[in-house]
DRENDO-1510 file (C-alpha; in Angstrom, 1 decimal, always signed):
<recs>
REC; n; res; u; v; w
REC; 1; UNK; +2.2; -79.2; +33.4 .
REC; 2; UNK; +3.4; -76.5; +30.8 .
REC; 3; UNK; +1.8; -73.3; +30.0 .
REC; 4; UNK; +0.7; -73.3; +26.5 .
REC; 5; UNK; -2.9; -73.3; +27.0 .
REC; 6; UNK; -2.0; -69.9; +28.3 .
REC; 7; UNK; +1.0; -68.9; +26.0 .
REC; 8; UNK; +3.7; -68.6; +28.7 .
REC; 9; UNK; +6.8; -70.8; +28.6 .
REC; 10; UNK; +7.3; -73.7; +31.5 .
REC; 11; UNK; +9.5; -71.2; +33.7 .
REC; 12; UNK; +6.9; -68.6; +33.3 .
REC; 13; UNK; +3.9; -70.7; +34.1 .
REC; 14; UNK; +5.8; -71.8; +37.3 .
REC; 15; UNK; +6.7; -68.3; +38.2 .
REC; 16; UNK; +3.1; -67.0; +37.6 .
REC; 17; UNK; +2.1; -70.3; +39.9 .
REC; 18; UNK; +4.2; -69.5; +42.4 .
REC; 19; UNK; +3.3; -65.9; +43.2 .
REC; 20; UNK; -0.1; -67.1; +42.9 .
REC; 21; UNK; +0.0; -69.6; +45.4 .
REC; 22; UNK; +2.0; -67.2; +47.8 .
REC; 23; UNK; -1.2; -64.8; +48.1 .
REC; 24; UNK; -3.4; -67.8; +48.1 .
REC; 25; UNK; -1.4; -69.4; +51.6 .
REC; 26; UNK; -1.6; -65.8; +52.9 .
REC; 27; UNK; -5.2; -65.7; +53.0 .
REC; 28; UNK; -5.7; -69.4; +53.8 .
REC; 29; UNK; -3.8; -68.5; +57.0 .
REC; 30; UNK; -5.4; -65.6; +57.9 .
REC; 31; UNK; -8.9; -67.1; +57.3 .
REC; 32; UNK; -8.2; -70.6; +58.6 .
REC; 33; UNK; -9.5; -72.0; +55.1 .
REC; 34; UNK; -6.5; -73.3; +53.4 .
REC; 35; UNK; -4.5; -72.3; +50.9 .
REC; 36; UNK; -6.4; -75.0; +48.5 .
REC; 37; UNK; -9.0; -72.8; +48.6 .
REC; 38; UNK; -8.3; -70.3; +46.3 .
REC; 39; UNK; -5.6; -72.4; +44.7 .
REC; 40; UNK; -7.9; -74.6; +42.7 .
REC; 41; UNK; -10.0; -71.9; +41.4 .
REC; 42; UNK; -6.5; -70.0; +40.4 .
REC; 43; UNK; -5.2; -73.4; +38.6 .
REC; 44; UNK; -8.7; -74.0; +36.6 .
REC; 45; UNK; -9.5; -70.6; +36.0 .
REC; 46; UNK; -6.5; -68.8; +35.2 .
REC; 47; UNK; -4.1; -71.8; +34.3 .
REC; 48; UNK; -6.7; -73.8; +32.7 .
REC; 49; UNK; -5.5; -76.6; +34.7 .
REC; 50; UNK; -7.3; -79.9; +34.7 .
REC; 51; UNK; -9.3; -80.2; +38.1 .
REC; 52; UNK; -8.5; -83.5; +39.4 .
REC; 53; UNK; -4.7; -82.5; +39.4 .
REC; 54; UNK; -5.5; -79.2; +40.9 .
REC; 55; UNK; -7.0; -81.1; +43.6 .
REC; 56; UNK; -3.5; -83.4; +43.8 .
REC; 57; UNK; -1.5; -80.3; +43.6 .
REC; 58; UNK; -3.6; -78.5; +46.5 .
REC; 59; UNK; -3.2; -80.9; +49.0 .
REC; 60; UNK; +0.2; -81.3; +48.9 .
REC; 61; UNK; -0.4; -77.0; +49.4 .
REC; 62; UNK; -2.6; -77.5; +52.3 .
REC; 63; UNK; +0.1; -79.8; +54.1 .
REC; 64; UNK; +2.6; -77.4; +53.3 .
REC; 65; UNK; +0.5; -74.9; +54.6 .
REC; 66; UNK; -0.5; -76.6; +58.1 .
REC; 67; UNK; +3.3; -77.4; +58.6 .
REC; 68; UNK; +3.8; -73.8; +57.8 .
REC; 69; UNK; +1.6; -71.7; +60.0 .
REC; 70; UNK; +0.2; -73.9; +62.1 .
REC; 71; UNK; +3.5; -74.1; +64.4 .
REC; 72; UNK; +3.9; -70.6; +65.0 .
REC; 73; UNK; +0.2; -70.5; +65.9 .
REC; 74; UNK; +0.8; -73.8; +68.4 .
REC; 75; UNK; +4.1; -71.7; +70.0 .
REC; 76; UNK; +1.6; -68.2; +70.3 .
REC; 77; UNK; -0.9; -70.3; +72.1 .
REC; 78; UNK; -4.2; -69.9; +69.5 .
REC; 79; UNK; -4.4; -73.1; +68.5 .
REC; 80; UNK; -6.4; -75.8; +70.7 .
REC; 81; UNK; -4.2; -79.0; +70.2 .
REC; 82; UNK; -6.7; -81.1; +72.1 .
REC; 83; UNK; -10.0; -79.6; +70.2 .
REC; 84; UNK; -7.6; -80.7; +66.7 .
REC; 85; UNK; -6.6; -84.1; +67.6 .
REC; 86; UNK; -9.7; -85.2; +68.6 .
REC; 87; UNK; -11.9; -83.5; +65.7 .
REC; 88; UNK; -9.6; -85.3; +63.5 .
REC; 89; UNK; -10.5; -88.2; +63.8 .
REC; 90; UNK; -13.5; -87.3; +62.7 .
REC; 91; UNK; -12.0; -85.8; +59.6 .
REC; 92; UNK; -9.0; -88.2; +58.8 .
REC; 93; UNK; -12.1; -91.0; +58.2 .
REC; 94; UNK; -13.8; -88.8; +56.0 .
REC; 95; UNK; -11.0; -87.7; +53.8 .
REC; 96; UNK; -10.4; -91.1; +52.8 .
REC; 97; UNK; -13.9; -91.6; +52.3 .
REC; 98; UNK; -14.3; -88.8; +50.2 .
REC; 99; UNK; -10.7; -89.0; +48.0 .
REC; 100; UNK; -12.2; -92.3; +47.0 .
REC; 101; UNK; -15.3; -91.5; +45.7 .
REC; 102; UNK; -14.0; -88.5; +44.0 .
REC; 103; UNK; -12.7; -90.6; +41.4 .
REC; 104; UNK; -16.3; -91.7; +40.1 .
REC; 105; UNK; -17.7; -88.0; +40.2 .
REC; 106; UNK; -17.1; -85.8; +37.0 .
REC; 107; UNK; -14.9; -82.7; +37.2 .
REC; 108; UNK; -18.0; -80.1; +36.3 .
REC; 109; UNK; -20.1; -81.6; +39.3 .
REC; 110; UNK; -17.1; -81.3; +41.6 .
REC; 111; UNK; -16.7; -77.7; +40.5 .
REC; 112; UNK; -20.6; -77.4; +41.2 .
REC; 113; UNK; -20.0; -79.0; +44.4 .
REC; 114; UNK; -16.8; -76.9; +45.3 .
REC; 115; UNK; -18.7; -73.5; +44.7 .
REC; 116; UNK; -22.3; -74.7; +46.8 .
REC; 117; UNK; -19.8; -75.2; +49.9 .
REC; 118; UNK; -18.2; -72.2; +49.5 .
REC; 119; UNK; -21.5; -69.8; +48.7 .
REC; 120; UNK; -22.6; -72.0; +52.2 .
REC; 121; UNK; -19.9; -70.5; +54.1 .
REC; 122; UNK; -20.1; -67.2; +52.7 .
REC; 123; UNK; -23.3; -66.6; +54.1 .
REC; 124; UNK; -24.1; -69.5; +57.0 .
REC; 125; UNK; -21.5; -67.7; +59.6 .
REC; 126; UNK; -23.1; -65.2; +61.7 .
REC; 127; UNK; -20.5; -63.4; +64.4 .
REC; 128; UNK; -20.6; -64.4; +67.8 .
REC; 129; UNK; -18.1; -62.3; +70.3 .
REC; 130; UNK; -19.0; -63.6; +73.6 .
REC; 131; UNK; -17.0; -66.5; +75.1 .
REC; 132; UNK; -19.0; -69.4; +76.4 .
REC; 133; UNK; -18.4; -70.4; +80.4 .
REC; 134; UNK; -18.7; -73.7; +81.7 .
REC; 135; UNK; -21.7; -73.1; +84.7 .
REC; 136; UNK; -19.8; -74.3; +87.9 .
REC; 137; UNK; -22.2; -76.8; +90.1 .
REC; 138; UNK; -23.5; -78.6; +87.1 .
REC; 139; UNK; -23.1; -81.6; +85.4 .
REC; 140; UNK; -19.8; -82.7; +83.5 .
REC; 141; UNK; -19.8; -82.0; +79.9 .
REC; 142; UNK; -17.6; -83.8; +77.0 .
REC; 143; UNK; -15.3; -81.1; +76.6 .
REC; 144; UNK; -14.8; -81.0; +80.0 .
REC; 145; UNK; -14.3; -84.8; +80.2 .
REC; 146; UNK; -12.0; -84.5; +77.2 .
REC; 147; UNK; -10.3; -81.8; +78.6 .
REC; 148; UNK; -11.2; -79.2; +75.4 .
REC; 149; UNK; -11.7; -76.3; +77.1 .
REC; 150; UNK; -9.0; -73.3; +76.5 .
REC; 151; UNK; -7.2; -70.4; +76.7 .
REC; 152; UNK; -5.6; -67.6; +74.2 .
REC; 153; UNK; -4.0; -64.7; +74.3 .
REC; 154; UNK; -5.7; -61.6; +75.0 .
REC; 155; UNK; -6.0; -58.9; +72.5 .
REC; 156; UNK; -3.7; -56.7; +74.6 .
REC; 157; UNK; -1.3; -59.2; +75.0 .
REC; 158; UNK; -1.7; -58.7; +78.8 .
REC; 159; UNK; -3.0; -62.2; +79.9 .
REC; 160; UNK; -5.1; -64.8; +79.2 .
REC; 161; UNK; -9.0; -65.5; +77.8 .
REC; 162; UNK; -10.6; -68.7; +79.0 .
REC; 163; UNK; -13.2; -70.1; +77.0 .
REC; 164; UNK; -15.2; -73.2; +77.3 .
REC; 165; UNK; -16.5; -75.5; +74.3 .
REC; 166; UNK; -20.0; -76.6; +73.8 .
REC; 167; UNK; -22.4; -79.0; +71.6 .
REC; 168; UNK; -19.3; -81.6; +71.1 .
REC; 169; UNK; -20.8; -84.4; +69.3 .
REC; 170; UNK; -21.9; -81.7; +67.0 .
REC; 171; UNK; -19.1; -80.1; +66.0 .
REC; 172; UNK; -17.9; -84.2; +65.4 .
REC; 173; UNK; -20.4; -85.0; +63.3 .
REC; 174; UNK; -20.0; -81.4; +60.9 .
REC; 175; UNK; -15.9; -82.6; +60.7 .
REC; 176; UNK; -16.5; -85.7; +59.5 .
REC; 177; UNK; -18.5; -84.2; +56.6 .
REC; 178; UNK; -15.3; -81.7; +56.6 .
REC; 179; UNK; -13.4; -84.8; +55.7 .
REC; 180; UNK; -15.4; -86.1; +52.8 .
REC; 181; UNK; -15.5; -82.4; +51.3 .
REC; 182; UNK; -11.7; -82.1; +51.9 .
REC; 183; UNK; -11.4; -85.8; +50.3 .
REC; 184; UNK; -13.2; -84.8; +47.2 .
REC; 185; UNK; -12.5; -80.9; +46.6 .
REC; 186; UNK; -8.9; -81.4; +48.0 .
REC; 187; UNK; -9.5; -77.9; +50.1 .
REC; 188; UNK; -8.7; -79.3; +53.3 .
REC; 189; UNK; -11.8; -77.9; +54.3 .
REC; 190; UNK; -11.0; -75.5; +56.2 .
REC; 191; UNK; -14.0; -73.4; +55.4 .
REC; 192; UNK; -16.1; -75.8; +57.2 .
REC; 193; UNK; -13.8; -76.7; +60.1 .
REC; 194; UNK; -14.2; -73.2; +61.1 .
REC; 195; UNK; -17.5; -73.0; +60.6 .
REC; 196; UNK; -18.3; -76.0; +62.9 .
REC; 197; UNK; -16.1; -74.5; +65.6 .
REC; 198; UNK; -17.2; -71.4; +65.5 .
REC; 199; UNK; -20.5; -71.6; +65.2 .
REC; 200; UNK; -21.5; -75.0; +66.1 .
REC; 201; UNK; -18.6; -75.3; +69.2 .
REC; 202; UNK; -18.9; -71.8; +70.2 .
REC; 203; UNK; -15.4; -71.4; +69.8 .
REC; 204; UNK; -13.9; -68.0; +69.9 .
REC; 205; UNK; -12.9; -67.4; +66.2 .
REC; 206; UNK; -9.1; -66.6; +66.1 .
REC; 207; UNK; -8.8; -70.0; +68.0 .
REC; 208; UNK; -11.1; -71.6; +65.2 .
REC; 209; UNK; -9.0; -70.4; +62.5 .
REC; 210; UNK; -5.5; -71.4; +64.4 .
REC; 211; UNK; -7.1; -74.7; +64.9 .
REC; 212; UNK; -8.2; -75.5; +61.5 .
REC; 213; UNK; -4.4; -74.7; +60.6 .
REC; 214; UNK; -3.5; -76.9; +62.9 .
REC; 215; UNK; -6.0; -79.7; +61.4 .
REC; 216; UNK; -5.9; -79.5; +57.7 .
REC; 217; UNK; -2.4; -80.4; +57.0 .
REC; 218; UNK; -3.3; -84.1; +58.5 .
REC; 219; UNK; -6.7; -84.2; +56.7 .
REC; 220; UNK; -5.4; -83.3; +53.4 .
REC; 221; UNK; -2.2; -86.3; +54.1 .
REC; 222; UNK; -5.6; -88.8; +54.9 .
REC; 223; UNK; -7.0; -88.3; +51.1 .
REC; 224; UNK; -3.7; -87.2; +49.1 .
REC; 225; UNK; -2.1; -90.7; +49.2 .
REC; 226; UNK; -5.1; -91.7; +46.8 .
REC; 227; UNK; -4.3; -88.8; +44.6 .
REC; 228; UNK; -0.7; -89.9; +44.5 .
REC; 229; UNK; -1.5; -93.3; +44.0 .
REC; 230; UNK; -3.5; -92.3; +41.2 .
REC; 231; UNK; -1.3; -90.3; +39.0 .
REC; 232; UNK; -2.9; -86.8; +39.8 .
REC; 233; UNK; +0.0; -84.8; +41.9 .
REC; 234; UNK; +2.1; -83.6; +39.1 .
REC; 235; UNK; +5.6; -82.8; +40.9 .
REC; 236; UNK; +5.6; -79.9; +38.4 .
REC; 237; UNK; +3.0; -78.4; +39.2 .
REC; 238; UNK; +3.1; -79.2; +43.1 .
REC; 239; UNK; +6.7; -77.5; +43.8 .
REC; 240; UNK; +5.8; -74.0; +43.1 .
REC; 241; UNK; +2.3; -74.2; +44.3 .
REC; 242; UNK; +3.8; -76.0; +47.5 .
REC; 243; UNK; +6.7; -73.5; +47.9 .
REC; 244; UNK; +4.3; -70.4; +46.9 .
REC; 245; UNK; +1.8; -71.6; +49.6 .
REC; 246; UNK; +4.5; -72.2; +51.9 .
REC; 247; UNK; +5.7; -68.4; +52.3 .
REC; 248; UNK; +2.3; -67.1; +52.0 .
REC; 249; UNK; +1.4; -69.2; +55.1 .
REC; 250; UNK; +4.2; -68.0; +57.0 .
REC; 251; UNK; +3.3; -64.0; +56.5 .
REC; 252; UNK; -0.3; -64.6; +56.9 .
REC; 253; UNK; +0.7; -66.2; +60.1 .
REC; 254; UNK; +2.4; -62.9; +61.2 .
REC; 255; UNK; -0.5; -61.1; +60.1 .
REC; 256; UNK; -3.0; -62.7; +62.0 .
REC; 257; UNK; -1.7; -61.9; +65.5 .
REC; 258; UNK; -2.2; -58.0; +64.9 .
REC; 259; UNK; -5.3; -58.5; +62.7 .
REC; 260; UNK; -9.2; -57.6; +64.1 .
REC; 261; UNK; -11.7; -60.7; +64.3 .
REC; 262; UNK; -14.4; -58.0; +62.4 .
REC; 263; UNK; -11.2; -57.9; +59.5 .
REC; 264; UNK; -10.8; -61.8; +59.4 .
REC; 265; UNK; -14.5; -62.5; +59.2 .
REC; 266; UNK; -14.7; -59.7; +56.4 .
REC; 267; UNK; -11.7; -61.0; +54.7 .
REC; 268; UNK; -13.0; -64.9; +54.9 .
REC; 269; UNK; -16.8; -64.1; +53.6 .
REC; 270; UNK; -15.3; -61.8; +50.6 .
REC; 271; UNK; -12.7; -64.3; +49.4 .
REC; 272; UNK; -14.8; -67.4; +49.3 .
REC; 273; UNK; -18.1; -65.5; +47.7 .
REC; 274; UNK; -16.2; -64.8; +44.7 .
REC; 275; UNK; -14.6; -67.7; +44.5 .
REC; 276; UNK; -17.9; -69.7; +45.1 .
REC; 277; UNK; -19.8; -68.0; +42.2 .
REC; 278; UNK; -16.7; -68.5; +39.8 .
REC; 279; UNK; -16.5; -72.2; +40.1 .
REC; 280; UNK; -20.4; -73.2; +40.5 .
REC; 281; UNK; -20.5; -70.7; +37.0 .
REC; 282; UNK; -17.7; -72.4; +35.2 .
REC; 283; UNK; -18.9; -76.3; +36.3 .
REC; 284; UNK; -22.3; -75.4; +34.9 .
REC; 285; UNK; -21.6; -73.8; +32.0 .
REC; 286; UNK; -18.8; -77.3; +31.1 .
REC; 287; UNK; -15.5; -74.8; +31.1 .
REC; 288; UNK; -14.2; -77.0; +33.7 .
</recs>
């Protein structure tokens, strides 16, 4: 990838990528979503970049992006390594579902596609601040079965906050469809990860966004083999969006320990509203 079709010269395309890709893994952290997220509509948009390798060159982001924040969120305590390993399962079978049937689906209807998720997120979360308690004296549920249930640090940093996880085979069923969407829009879908664990799972939603961190890096690896195998990760265009995604992570990581759950929630909805409108605009009107 070059950047005539912008009239910048290959070092100055990569250079604009890069700083590009650094805000975009800064907001993927802070939000949970991935830094593919506002990656592919910064590569079609701006850099005029054909989809299906913005898609390659995202998921190599989003694993950057998991390895990147996702371990300082694990050492912290946010993230729920249980609630991740088990939802992906979930989500690694529907990657590979949905990496393989992006290749018969044209660019402007994944574009569509891309923006009706997005505009879905912006509007379906509704904020929950209460933490859900198991009732003692009553019947097991799965998450206590599974061992699910959690704990994160309190906003004071004095102690610990003990939540308990509901509606399980729910919140399985919404990842799976996670995993097709992350398959074909090559988002890692973290916009809906969050989304079922908040809302659906009634998890609290700093541990949602940790969590989907924690997930999207292996759910992206699921569906970007195909893309690889198929000639659309272009190693020049997937360094600096890896490396740019890569340090914005990191900081965004930082960020999110001192940041308000009314900020995150604010930040997450604005982001992915624009963003939404941009692409289902562009994939209707054939620019992409």
């Amino acid at each position: 990838m070059d950047g005539d079709e912008i009239g910048v010269t290959a070092p100055e395309f990569s250079a604009l990528v890069l700083a590009g890709s650094f805000i975009a893994g800064g907001l993927g952290a802070l939000t949970g979503l991935g830094g593919g997220v506002v990656i592919i509509p910064l590569l079609t948009l701006v850099f005029h970049v054909d989809l299906r390798y913005a898609i390659g060159a995202s998921l190599i982001s989003v694993i950057a992006t998991s390895s990147g924040s996702a371990a300082a969120y694990v050492r912290d305590g946010y993230s729920n390594v249980r609630i991740g390993l088990f939802l992906e399962m979930a989500t690694s079978l529907g990657a590979i579902l949905g990496a393989a049937i992006a290749m018969l689906v044209p660019t402007h209807g994944l574009a569509i596609l891309f923006g009706v998720v997005l505009l879905y997120s912006a509007f379906a979360a509704k904020p929950h601040d209460h933490i859900v308690m198991e009732k003692s004296g009553g019947a097991k549920s799965l998450a206590t079965r599974f061992k699910l249930n959690g704990a994160f640090p309190s906003q004071t940093g004095q102690g610990w906050t003990h939540y308990s996880v509901v509606r399980v085979p729910l919140g399985f069923a919404i990842m799976l469809i996670a995993g097709i969407l992350s398959g074909l829009l090559g988002i890692g879908s973290g916009a809906v990860k969050v989304l079922a664990m908040d809302q659906a799972m009634r998890i609290p939603f700093k541990v949602s966004t940790t969590t989907s961190n924690f997930m999207i890096g292996v759910t992206a690896a699921a569906s970007a083999g195909i893309y690889l195998k198929r000639g659309y990760v272009d190693p020049g265009l997937a360094m600096p969006v890896m490396l740019g995604v890569l340090a914005g992570s990191l900081v965004g990581a930082r960020m999110l320990m001192a940041a308000s759950v009314s900020r995150l929630r604010l930040i997450f909805r604005t982001v992915i509203l624009v963003l939404a409108l941009e692409m289902i605009y562009n994939g209707a009107t054939g620019r992409i």
